[in-house]
C-alpha positions as a printed Julia matrix, in Angstrom:
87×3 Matrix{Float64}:
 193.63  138.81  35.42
 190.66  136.16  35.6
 191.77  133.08  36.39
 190.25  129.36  35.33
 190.96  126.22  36.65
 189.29  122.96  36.3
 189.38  120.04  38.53
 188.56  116.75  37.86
 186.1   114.78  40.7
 187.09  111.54  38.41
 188.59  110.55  35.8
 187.57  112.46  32.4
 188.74  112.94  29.04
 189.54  116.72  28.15
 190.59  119.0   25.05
 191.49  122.44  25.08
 192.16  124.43  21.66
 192.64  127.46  20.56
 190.55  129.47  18.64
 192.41  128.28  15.2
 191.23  124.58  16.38
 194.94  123.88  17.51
 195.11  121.53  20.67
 196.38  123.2   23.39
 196.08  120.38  26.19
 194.2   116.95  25.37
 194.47  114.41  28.08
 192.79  112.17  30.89
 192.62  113.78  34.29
 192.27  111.98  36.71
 190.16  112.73  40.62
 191.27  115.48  42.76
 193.46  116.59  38.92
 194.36  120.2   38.46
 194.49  121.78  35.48
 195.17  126.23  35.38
 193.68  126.87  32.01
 196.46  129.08  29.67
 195.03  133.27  30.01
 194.38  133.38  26.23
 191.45  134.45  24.17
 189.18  131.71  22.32
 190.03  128.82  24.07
 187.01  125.82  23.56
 186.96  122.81  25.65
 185.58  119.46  25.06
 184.99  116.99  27.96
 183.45  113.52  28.03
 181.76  112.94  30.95
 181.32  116.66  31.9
 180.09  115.74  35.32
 183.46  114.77  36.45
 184.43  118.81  36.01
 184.26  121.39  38.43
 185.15  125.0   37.14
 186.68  127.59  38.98
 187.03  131.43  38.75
 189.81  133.0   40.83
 189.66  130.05  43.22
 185.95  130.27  43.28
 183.79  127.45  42.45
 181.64  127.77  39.83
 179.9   125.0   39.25
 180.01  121.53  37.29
 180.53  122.02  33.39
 178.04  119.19  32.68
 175.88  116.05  33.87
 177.09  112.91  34.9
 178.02  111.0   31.25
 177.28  114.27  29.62
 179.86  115.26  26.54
 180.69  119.06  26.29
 181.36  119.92  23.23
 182.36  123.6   21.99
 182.55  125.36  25.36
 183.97  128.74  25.05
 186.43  129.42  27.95
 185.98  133.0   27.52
 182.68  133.53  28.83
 183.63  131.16  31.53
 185.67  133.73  32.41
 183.24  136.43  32.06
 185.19  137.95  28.81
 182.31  138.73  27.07
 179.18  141.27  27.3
 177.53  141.48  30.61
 180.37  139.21  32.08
């Protein structure tokens, strides 16, 4: 099973939902905040201030999801996770 987590470096505003648009988690995180994204298919976050996310893959950083003031918008979890083609 792949694994996602995100971690806040400061405080951000984030929305999960599922693929039917349903909100799965919508909160502020705040620094050094955990969050162990659900394993389901078609999950799409939105962050303000994507910058202030780090992403990681079975405990492996991935990277930041954005720039510094930057708002994600859309971002499919799955190929985060490598779900799709060529993952």
């Amino acid at each position: 099973t792949k694994r996602l987590t995100l971690r806040a470096s400061e405080t951000v505003w984030v929305r999960i939902a599922d693929a039917s648009g349903k909100s799965v988690m919508t909160r502020e995180m705040k620094p050094g905040e955990l969050y162990l994204v659900p394993d389901a298919r078609g999950l799409v976050l939105e962050a303000r201030n994507a910058g202030a996310l780090d992403l990681f893959l079975n405990d492996k950083l991935v990277g930041k999801l954005g720039k510094a003031g930057e708002t994600l918008s859309g971002y499919g979890l799955d190929a985060a996770a490598g779900e799709k083609a060529g993952g």
